[in-house]
C-alpha positions as CSV (number, residue, x, y, z in Angstrom):
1,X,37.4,-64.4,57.6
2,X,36.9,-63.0,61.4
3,X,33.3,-63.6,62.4
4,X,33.8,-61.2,65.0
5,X,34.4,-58.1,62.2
6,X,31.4,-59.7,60.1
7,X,29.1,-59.3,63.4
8,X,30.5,-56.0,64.8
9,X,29.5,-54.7,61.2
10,X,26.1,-56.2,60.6
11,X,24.5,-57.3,64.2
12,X,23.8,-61.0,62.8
13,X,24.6,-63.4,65.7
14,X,27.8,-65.2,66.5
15,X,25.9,-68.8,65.7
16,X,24.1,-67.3,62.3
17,X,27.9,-66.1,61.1
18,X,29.8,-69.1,62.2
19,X,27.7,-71.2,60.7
20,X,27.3,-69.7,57.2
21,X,31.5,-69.4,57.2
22,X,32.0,-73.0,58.2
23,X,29.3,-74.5,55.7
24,X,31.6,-72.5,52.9
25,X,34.7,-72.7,54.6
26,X,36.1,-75.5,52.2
27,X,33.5,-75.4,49.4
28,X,32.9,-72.3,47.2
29,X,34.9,-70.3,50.1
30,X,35.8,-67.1,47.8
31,X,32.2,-66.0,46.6
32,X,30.9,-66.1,50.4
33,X,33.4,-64.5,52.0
34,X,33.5,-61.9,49.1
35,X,29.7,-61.3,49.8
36,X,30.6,-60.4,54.0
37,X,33.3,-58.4,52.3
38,X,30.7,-56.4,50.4
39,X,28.1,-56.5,53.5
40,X,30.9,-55.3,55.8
41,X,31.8,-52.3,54.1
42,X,28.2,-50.8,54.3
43,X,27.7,-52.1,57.8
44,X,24.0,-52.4,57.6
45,X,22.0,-53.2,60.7
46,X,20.8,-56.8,60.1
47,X,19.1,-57.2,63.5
48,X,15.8,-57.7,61.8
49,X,17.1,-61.0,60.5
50,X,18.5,-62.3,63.1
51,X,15.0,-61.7,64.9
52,X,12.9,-63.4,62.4
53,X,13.4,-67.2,61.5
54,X,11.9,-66.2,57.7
55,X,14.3,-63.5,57.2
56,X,17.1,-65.5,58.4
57,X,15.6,-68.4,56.1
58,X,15.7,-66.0,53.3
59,X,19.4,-64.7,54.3
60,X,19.8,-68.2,54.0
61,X,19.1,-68.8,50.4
62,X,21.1,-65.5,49.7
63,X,24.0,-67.2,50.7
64,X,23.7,-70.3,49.3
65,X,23.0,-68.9,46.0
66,X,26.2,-66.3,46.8
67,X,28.3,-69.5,46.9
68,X,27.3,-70.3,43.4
69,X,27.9,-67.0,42.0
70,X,31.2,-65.9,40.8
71,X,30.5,-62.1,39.1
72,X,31.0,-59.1,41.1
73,X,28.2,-57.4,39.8
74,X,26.2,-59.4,40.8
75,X,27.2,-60.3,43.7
76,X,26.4,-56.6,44.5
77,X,23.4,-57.4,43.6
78,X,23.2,-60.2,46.3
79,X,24.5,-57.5,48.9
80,X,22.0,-55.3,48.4
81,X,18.8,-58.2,48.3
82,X,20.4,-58.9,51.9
83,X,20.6,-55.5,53.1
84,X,17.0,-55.0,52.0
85,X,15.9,-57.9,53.7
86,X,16.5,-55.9,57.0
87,X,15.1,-53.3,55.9
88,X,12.8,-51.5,54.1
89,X,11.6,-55.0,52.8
90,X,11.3,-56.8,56.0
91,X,7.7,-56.5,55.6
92,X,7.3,-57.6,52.7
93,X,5.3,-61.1,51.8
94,X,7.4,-61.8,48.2
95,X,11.1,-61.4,49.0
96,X,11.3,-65.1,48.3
97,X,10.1,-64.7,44.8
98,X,12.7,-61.9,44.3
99,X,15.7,-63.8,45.4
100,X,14.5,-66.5,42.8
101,X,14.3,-64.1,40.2
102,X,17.8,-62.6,40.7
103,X,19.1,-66.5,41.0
104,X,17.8,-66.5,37.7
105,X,18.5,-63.9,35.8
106,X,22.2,-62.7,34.2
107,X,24.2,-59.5,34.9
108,X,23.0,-58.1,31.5
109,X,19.5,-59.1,32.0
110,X,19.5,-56.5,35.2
111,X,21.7,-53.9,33.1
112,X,19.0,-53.8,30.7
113,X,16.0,-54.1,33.3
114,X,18.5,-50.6,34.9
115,X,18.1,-49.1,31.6
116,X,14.9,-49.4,30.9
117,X,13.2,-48.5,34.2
118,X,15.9,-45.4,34.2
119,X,15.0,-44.1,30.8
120,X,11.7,-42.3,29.8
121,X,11.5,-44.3,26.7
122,X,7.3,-44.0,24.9
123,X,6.1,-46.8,25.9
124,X,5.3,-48.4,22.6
125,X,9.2,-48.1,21.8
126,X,11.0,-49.7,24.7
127,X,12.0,-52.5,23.2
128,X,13.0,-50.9,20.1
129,X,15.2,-48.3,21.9
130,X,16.4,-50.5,24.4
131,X,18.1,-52.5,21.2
132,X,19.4,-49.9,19.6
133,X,20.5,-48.7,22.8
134,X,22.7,-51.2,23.7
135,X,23.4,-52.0,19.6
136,X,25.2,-48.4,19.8
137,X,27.6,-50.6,22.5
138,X,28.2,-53.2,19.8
139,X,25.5,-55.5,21.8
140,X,23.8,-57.7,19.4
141,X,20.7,-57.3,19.4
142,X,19.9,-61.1,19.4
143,X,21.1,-60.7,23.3
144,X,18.4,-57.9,24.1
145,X,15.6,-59.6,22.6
146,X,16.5,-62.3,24.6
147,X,17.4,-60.5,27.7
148,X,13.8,-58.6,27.0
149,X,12.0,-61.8,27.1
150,X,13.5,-63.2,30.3
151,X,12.7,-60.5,31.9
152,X,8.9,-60.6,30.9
153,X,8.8,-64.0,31.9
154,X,9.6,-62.7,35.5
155,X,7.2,-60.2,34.9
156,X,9.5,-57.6,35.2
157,X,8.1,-55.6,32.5
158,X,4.8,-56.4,31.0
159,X,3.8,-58.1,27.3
160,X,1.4,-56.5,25.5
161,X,-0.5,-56.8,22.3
162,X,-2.9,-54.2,21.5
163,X,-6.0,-55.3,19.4
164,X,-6.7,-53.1,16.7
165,X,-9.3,-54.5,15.0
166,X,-11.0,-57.8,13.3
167,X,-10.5,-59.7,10.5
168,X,-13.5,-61.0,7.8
169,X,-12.9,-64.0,9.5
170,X,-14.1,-62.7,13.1
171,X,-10.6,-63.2,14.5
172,X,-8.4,-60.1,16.4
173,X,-5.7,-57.8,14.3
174,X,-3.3,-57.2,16.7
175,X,-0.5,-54.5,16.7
176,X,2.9,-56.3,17.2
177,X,4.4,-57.2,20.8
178,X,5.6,-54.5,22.9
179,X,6.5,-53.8,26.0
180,X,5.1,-51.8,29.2
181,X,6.8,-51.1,32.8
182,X,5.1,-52.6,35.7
183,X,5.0,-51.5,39.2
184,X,6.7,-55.6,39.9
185,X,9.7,-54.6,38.1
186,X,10.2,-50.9,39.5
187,X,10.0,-53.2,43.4
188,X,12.0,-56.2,41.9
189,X,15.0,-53.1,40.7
190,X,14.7,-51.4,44.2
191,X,15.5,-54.8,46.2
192,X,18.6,-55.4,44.1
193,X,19.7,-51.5,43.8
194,X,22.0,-50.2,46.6
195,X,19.5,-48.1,49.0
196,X,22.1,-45.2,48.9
197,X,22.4,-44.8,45.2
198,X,19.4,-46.4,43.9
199,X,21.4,-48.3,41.2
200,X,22.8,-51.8,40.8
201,X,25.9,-50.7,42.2
């Protein structure tokens, strides 16, 4: 790939591009260059990065989780972390603790965090929609529950139990688990969505 095209398009610096290309040139090549592909074609102004050494550290870590990461969607995903990072999130104390999340987290985990924070599901049924949701799409719903509960443990969305009322015994009743939306996971969607569209894509 052309550093020049990747600079022209983003305003990172000739030493930041050639740098990132040649640690990747041999070694998980295809990913990386896929992710300046991405980055080129919305030619966002990355001058903030290349001014401060945290961003750049962050950009950093973006890339060498890109390297790893062989799905297009998510690699979108990646994109849009980066472009954010010179952006409206520049300011912003936690974009570490994003990045980490989306390292750890699977396409279908953010398709379901999508759905949920894009549907006005009652609070008390999220979960139980957001099953039979995707169970409509012949998703089992083994691979929501689970997807529900890696997401919580990001605190994406927020575990509740509701207590109800006592036992004889002095100890809580409480209504089963559900889930609530949390402010972390409406900023946590918006650093991975596309700032044009809003979504993942």
């Amino acid at each position: 790939m052309d550093p020049s095209i990747v600079i022209a398009s983003t305003g990172l610096a000739l030493q930041t591009v050639t740098s990132v290309l040649q640690a990747f040139a041999t070694f998980r090549k295809s990913s990386v260059e896929k992710f300046f592909e991405l980055l080129i074609q919305e030619s966002p102004d990355m001058k903030r990065v290349e001014a401060s050494d945290k961003l750049k550290s962050q950009f950093f870590t973006i890339i060498e989780k890109v390297s790893r990461e062989f799905d297009q969607k998510k690699l979108e995903s990646w994109k849009n972390a980066a472009i954010h990072l010179a952006t409206d999130f520049s300011e912003f104390d936690f974009n570490d603790c994003f990045i980490r999340t989306l390292d750890s987290i699977t396409v279908f985990d953010l398709t379901v965090l999508q759905t949920i924070y894009s549907t006005d599901y009652p609070k008390e049924s999220i979960q139980a929609d957001t099953v039979a949701y995707f169970e409509k799409r012949k998703v089992n719903p083994e691979f929501v529950w689970q997807s529900l509960k890696q997401l919580a443990s990001h605190n994406l969305m927020t575990e509740k139990f509701n207590r109800v009322g006592v036992f004889g015994d002095g100890k809580p009743y409480l209504e089963p688990l559900h889930y609530v939306k949390n402010s972390l996971g409406v900023d946590f969607l918006k650093f991975v969505s596309s700032a044009e569209t809003g979504s993942l894509k």
